[in-house]
C-alpha atoms as an extended CHARMM CRD file, in Angstrom:
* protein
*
        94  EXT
         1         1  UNK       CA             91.1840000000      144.0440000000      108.0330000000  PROA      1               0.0000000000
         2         2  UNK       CA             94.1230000000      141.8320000000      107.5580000000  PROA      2               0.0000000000
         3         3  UNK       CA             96.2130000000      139.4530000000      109.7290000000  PROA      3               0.0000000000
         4         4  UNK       CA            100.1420000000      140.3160000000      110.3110000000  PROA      4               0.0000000000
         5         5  UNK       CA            102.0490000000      137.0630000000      108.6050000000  PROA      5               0.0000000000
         6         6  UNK       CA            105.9940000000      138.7390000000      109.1910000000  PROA      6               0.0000000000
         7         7  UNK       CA            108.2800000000      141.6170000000      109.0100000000  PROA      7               0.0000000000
         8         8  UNK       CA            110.2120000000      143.4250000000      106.7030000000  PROA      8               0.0000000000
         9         9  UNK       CA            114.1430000000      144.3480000000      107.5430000000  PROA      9               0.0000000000
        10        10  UNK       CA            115.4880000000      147.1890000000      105.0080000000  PROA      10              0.0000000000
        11        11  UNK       CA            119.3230000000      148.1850000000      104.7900000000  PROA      11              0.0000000000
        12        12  UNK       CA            118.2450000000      150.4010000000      102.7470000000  PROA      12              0.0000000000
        13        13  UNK       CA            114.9040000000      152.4840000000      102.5920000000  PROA      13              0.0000000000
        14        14  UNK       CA            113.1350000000      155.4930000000      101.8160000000  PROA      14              0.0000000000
        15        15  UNK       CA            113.8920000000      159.0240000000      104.2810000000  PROA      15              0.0000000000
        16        16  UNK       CA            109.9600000000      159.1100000000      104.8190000000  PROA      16              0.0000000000
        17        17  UNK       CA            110.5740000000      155.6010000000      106.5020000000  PROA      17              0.0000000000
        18        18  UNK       CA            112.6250000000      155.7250000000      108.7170000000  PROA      18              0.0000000000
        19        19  UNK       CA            111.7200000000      154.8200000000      112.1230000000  PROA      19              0.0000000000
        20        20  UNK       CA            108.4000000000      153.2840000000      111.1200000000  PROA      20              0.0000000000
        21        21  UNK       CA            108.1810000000      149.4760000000      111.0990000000  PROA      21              0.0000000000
        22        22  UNK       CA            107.3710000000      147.4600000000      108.1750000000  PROA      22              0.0000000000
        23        23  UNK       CA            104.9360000000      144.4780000000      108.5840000000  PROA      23              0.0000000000
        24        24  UNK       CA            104.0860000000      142.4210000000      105.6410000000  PROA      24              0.0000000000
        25        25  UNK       CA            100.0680000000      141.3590000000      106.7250000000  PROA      25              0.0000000000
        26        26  UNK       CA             97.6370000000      139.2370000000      104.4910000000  PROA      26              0.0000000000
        27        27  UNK       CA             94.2000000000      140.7020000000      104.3730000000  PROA      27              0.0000000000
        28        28  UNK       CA             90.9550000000      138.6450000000      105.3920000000  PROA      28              0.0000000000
        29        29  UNK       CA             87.3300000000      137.9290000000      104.9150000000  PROA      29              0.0000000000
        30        30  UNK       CA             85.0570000000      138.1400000000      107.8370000000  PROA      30              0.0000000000
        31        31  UNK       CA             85.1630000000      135.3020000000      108.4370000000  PROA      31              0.0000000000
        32        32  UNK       CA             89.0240000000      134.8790000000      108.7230000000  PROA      32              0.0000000000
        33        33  UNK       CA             90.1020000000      133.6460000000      105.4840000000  PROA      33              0.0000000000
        34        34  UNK       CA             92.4850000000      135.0230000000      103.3120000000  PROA      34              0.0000000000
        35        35  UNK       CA             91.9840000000      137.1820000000      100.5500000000  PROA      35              0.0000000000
        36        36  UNK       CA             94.0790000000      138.8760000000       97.9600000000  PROA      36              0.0000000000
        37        37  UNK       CA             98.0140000000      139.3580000000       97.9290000000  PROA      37              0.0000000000
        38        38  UNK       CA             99.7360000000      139.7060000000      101.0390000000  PROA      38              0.0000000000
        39        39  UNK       CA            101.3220000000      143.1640000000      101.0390000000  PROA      39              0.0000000000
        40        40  UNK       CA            103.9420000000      145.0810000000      102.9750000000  PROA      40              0.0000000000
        41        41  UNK       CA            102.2510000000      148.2000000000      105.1830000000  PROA      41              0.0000000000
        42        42  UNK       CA            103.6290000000      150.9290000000      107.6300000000  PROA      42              0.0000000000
        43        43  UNK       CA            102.7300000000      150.1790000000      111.5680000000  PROA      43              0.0000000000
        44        44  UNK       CA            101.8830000000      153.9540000000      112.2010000000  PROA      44              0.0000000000
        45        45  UNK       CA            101.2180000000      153.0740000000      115.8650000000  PROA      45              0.0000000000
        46        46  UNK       CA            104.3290000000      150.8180000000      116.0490000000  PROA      46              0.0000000000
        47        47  UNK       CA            102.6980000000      148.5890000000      118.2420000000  PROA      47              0.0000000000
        48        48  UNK       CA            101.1700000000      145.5390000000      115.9010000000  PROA      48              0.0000000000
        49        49  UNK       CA            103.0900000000      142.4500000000      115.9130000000  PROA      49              0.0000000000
        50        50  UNK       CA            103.5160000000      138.9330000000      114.5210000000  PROA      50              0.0000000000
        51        51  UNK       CA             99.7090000000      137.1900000000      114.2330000000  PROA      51              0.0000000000
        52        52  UNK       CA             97.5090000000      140.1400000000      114.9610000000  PROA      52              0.0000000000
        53        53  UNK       CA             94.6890000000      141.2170000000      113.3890000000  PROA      53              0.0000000000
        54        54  UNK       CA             94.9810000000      145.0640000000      112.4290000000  PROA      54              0.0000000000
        55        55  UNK       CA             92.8100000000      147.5590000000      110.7670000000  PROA      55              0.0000000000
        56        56  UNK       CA             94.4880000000      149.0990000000      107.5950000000  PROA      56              0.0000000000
        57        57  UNK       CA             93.8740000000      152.1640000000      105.6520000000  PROA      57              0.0000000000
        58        58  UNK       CA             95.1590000000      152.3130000000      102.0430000000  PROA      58              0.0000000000
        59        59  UNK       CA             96.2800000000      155.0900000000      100.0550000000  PROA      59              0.0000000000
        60        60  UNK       CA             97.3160000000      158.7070000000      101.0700000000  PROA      60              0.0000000000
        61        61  UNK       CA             95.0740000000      157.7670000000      104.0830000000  PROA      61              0.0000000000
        62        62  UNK       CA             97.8780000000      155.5140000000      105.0730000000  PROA      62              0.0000000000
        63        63  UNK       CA            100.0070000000      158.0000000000      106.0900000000  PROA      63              0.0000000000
        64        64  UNK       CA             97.5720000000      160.2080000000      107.7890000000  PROA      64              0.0000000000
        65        65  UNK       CA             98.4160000000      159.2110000000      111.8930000000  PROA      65              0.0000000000
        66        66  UNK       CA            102.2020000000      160.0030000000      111.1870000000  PROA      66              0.0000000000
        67        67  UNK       CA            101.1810000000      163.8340000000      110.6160000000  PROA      67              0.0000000000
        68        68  UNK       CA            103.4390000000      163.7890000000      107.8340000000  PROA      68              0.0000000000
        69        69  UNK       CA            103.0890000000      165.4550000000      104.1370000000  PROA      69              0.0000000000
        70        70  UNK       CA            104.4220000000      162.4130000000      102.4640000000  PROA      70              0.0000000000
        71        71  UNK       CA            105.1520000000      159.1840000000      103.2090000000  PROA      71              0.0000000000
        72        72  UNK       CA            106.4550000000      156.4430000000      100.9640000000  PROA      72              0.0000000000
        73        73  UNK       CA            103.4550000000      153.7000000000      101.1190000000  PROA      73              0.0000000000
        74        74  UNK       CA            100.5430000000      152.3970000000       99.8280000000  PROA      74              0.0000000000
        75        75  UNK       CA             98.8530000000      150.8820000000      103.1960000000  PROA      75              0.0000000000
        76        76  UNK       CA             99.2020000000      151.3680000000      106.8000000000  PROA      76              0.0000000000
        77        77  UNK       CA             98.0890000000      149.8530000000      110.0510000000  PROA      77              0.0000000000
        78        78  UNK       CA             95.4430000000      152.3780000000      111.5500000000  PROA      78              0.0000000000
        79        79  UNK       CA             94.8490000000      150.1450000000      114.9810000000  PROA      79              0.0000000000
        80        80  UNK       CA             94.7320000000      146.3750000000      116.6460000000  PROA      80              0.0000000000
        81        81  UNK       CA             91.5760000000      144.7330000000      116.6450000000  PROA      81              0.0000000000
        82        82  UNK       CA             90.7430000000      143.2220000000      120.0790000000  PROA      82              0.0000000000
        83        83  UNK       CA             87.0420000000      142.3200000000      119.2650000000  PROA      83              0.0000000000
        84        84  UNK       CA             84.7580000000      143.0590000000      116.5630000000  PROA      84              0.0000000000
        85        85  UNK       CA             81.0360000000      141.3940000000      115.5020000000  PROA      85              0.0000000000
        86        86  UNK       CA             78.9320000000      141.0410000000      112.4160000000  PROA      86              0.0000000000
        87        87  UNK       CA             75.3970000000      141.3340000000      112.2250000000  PROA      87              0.0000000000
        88        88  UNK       CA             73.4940000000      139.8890000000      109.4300000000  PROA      88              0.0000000000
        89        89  UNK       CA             70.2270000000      141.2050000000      108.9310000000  PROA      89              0.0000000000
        90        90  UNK       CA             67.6780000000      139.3000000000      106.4100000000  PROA      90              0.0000000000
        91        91  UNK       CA             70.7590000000      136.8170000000      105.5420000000  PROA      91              0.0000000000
        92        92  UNK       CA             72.8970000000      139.4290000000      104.2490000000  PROA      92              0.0000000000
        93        93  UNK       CA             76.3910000000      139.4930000000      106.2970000000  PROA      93              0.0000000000
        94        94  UNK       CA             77.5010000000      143.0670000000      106.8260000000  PROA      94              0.0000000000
């Protein structure tokens, strides 16, 4: 999961892009803390905005929604979390 920081404006970007927004969105722990690089990801629904927290999908899987053969990215938004719990079971978070 990760947490969308800003957006991306291109003048210039790939064909398989166009029409998609970009979102740059900085991926988190459970427990809402930061982790790893901030990176730039396709918002295949089109729908996630400025603070929300989004499921992503990396790799070809990015791409998979768009029903596309090829699009240029490493990581897309795959939906908007509203709500989600963790269960830890014998003190090991899942």
């Amino acid at each position: 999961m990760g947490k969308v920081i800003g957006t991306v404006v291109c003048s210039e970007k790939d064909e398989s892009l166009t029409g998609l927004k970009l979102l740059i969105v900085q991926p988190m722990k459970d427990e809402f803390t930061p982790t790893g690089k901030s990176m730039v990801v396709i918002d295949t629904h089109g729908a996630a905005g400025y603070d929300d927290l989004v499921y992503l999908a990396k790799s070809r899987d990015a791409s998979l929604p768009l029903g596309l053969e090829l699009v240029a990215t490493d990581a897309g938004i795959m939906g908007i979390v509203e709500n989600y719990n963790v269960i830890q079971h014998g003190g090991a978070q899942l």
